[in-house]
C-alpha positions, 0 to 999 in steps of 0.5 A: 728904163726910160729915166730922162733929165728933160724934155726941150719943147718950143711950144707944141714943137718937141726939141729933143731930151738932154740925156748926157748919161747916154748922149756922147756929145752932150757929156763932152759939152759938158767936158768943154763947158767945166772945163774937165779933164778926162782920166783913161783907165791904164791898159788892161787895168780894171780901173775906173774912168776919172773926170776932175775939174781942170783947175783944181782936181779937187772934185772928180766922179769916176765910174766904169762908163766914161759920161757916167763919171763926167755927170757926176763930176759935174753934179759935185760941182754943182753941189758943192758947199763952195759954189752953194755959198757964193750964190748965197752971197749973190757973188759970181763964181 
């Protein structure tokens, strides 16, 4: 499956795919980045991984695939009706 975000090019040069699905440091760039806080499964629990934004907790992904959770959290913030009206407004977040 050969589903890639994007492609980086500088000109005829190809710089490589942002791919943070797969990509382990991409996905904890973007840890540092939104400021996350990653949430381990217990120990031989069934349970998911979290990743919640660091300030509030109020958006989080989970999934079984630690850098699947972190994109989706990432992906809910930056859809989120709060973000999507303070640029709207012209305002920095």
């Amino acid at each position: 499956d050969d589903q890639r975000v994007s492609q980086f090019t500088n000109g005829d040069h190809f710089l490589g795919y942002y791919w943070p699905l797969i990509d382990d440091a991409q996905a904890m760039a973007l840890v540092k980045k939104f400021n996350l806080e990653i949430i381990p499964p217990p120990l031989g629990a069934v349970h998911k991984w979290r990743a919640v934004t660091g300030d509030t907790k109020a958006i989080s992904g989970s999934a079984d695939n630690l850098n699947r959770a972190i994109v989706e959290c990432v992906a809910r913030m930056l859809t989120s009706p709060v973000r999507a009206l303070l640029r709207s407004l012209g305002e920095s977040e």
